[in-house]
C-alpha positions, -999 to 999 in steps of 0.1 A, spaced: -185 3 -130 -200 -23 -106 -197 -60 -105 -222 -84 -91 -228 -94 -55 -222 -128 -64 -187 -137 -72 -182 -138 -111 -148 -136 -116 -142 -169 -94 -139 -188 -125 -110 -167 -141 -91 -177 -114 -60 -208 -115 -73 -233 -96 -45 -230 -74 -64 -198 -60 -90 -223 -38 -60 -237 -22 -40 -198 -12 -32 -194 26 -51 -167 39 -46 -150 70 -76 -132 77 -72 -113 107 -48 -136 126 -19 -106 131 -45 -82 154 -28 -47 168 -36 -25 195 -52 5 192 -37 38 208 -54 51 240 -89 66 239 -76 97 249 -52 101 219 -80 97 195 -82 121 169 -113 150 172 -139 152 140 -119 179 130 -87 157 126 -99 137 110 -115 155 80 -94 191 78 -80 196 46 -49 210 60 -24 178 69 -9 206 92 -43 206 109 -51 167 108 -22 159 118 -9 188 147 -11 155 176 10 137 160 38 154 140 71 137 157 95 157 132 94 182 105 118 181 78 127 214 60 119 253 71 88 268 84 76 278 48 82 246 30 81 219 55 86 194 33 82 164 51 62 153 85 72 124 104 40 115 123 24 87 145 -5 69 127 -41 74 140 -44 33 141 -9 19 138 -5 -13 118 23 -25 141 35 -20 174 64 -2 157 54 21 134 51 56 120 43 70 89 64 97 66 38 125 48 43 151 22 19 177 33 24 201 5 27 176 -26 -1 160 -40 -12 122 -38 11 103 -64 45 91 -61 52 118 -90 45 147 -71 76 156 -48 107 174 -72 139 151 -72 155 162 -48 128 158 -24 119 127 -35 153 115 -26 151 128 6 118 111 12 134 76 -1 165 85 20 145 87 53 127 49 42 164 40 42 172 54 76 145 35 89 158 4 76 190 13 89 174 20 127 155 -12 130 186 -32 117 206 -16 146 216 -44 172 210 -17 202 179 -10 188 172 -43 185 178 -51 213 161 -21 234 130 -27 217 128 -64 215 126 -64 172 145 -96 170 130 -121 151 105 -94 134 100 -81 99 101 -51 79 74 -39 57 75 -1 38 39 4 20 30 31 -6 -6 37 -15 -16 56 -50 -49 65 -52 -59 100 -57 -94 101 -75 -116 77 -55 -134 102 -27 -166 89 -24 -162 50 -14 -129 32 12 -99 40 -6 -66 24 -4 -51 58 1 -78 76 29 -48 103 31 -48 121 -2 -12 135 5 14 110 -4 28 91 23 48 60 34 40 38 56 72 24 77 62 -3 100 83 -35 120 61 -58 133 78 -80 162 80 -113 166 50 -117 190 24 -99 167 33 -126 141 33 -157 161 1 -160 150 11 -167 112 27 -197 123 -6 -216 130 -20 -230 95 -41 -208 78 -75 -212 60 -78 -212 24 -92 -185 7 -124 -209 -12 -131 -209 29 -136 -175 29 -172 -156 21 -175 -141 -16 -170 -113 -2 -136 -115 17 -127 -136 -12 -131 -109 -34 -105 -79 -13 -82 -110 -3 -77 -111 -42 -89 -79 -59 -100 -94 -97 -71 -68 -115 -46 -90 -94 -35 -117 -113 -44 -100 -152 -33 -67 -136 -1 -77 -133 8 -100 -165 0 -66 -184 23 -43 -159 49 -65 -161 54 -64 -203 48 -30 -196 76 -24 -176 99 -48 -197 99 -16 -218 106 6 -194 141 15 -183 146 7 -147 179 31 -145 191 9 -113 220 -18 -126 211 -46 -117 174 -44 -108 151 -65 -131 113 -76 -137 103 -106 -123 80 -127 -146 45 -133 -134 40 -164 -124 6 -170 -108 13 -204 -94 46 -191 -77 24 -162 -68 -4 -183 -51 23 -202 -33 38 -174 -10 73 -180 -35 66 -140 -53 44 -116 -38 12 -114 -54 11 -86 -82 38 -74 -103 71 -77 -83 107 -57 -94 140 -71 -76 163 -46 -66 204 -50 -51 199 -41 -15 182 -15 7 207 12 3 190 16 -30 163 38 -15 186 70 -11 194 70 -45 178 97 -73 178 67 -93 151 53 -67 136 83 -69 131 86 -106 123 53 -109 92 53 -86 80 84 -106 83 60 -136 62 34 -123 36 59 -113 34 76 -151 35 40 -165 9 29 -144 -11 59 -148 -9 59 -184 -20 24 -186 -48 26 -166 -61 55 -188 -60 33 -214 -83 6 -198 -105 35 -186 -111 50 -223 -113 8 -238 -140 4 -214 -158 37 -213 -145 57 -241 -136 82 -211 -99 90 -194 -111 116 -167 -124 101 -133 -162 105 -126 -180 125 -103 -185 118 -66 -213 82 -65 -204 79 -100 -188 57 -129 -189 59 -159 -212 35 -184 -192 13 -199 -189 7 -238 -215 -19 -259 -195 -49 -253 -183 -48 -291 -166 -17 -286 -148 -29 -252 -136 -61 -272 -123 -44 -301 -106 -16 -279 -88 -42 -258 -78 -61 -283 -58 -30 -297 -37 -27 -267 -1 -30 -264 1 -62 -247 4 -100 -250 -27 -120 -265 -26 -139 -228 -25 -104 -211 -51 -89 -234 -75 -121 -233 -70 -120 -195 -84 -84 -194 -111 -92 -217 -126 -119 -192 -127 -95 -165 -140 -67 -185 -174 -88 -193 -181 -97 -157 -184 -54 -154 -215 -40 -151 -230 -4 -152 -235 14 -116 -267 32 -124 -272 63 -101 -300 45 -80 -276 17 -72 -251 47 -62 -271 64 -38 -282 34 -22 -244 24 -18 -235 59 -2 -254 50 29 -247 15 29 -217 -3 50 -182 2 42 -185 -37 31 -213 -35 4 -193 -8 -11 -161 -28 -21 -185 -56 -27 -202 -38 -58 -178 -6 -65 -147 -1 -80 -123 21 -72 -114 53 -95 -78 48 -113 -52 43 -109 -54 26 -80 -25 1 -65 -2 -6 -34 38 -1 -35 52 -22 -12 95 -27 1 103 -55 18 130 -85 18 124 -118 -3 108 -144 12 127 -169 2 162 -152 8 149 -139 46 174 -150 76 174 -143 111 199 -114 99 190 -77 103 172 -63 72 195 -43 62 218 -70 56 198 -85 27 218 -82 -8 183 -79 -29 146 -65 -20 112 -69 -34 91 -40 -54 61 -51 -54 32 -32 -76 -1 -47 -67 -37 -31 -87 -64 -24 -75 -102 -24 -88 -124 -34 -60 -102 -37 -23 -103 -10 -2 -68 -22 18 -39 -8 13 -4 -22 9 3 -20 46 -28 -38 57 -30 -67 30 2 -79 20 26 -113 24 49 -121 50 68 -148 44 51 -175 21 16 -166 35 12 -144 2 -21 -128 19 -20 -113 53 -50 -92 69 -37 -68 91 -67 -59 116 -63 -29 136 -80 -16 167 -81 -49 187 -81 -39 223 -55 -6 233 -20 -6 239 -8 -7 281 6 17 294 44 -1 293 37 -7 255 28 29 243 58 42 262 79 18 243 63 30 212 70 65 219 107 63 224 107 41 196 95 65 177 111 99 193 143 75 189 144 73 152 133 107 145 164 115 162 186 88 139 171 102 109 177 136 117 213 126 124 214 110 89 197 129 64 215 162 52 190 183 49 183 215 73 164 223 92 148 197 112 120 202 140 117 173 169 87 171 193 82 159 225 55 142 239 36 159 263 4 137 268 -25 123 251 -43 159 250 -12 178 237 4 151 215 36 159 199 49 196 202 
């Protein structure tokens, strides 16, 4: 499925939308020294033990399992940051077995936990910062930018200091001042509709956490900075996270939100399997698609919603295809969508309860479940901080000195250590650095 160059689905939007605060590429981040840039062959190995050998800090279970990798990103979004993988399990949030889901969770927790610690704090200079944990689901789309380049399922756990969003306090353009075509992956179309439908969706689903709850979608609120943009769940605390109740009820989400987006794919196309490679598949006469939607479980808002954004579609015919597999990264999100399911997981404390406090102190966190048809940035590149409810994370702007890459490292060696002294499981491998070249080992 394609949609035009132009930007058709403008109208569909509130007009509140012309008026969102958009930080497009105010919060910038280093990129790691040249040296410690990953080879060809990191980069596109199918083992994750091969792709990412540099930069394994910790490994989590024995030599034949190891479950978990805690590794050092290839572009960091943050100063702070690293990234927890499941080499071995595939790329949904479904795919680790309870108990090591828990123990996944558990480690986001102890992460929490470090950058809440006052001598942490202190030794790194994270007063005033924020905390951000970002899950990507997208495990068909292999031919244009995905939201989840990694197809192994991983976390992304990232505290950005106060410095690196300064910027953010400086007012921000609106997004009708941004080109179509930034306009369109600052709000992906399936935002706003998206969401209605996964929230009465998930009103039927059993949350299994006492007191954690829905929050109704409200796009004005949304377009505000008040609720994050998407489909948001409120949930008692951080502490949450090492809980098989988490657990389980992440693997809901993921089955719910698969399950629905099969839907949409067979009311569209009449199909429920992804396409090949530079493919998509035709879409139904627009009868068809009408009648199909309309039989959906949903609201007549949600469902009329849907419809709207279903008739802006239009076929990607295999010439259009080829020409877009050697055009830029841009043209591609421009004009293709992505395969689904496709949406951003994101953790992180509510905007309008956040204090100068630690984050671990908050009593209540955000879920938030954002789709995606058409933006290729994940939940830890695009997301709100605060009441800017879109934030462009760009990546790769100058390098890191010396002084802050060593900061980063024993940042990093530093919690490996914390979580290793927290989480009961065994055993546990730690690296040390031993230069650029060599990485972790």
């Amino acid at each position: 499925m394609a949609m035009s160059a132009s930007d058709p689905f403008a109208a569909l939007l509130p007009a509140a939308a012309a008026t969102m605060p958009v930080a497009w590429g105010a919060v910038r981040i280093p990129a790691l020294p040249p040296d410690y840039a990953p080879s060809a062959r990191e980069l596109t190995d199918p083992d994750p033990e091969v792709r990412f050998a540099r930069r394994t800090i910790a490994r989590i279970g024995d030599a034949d399992t190891r479950e978990l990798l805690l590794i050092d990103k290839t572009a960091p979004h943050a100063g702070h940051d690293l990234m927890l993988v499941a080499p071995r399990a595939g790329a949904t949030p479904d795919a680790l077995d309870p108990a090591s889901a828990t123990r996944f969770w558990s480690c986001a927790l102890n992460f929490v936990r470090f950058v809440s610690d006052p001598a942490v704090i202190e030794r790194f200079g994270l007063d005033g910062g924020q905390l951000h944990l970002a899950l990507n689901c997208d495990p068909h789309t292999r031919d244009r930018e995905s939201v989840q380049a990694s197809k192994q399922l991983h976390l992304h756990l990232i505290h950005w200091d106060a410095s690196e969003l300064a910027p953010l306090s400086a007012p921000q353009p609106a997004l009708a001042a941004l080109a179509p075509r930034e306009r369109r992956q600052a709000l992906d179309p399936a935002t706003l509709p998206g969401a209605r439908l996964i929230a009465e969706r998930l009103a039927a689903l059993p949350l299994g956490i006492p007191g954690a709850r829905v929050v109704p979608v409200d796009p004005a609120r949304q377009l505000a900075g008040l609720d994050p943009l998407g489909c948001t769940l409120r949930l008692p605390g951080w502490e949450t996270l090492a809980t098989p109740a988490f657990a389980a009820l992440i693997a809901r989400l993921h089955q719910c939100l698969d399950g629905l987006a099969g839907e949409l794919l067979a009311a569209l196309t009449g199909q429920r399997t992804p396409p090949a490679p530079w493919r998509r598949h035709r879409l139904r006469p627009v009868a068809a698609r009408r009648a199909a939607l309309e039989a959906l479980d949903g609201s007549a808002a949600s469902r009329a919603e849907l419809a709207a954004l279903a008739e802006r579609l239009r076929d990607l015919d295999p010439a259009t295809a080829a020409r877009l597999a050697r055009a830029t990264p841009a043209r591609r999100q421009q004009l293709m969508t992505l395969d689904q399911p496709s949406y951003a997981l994101t953790l992180r404390v509510p905007a309008r309860t956040r204090t100068t406090a630690p984050p671990l102190a908050a009593r209540e966190i955000e879920l938030g479940i954002q789709p995606k048809l058409f933006c290729g940035i994940g939940g830890a590149g695009l997301l709100g901080i605060d009441a800017l409810p879109c934030v462009r994370i760009v990546r790769g702007v100058g390098t890191l000195s010396p002084a802050q890459w060593r900061q980063r490292l024993a940042f990093q060696q530093d919690f490996a250590r914390a979580n290793r002294d927290q989480l009961a499981v065994a055993p546990q491998t730690l690296a040390r650095f031993h230069g650029a070249a060599t990485g972790w080992r």
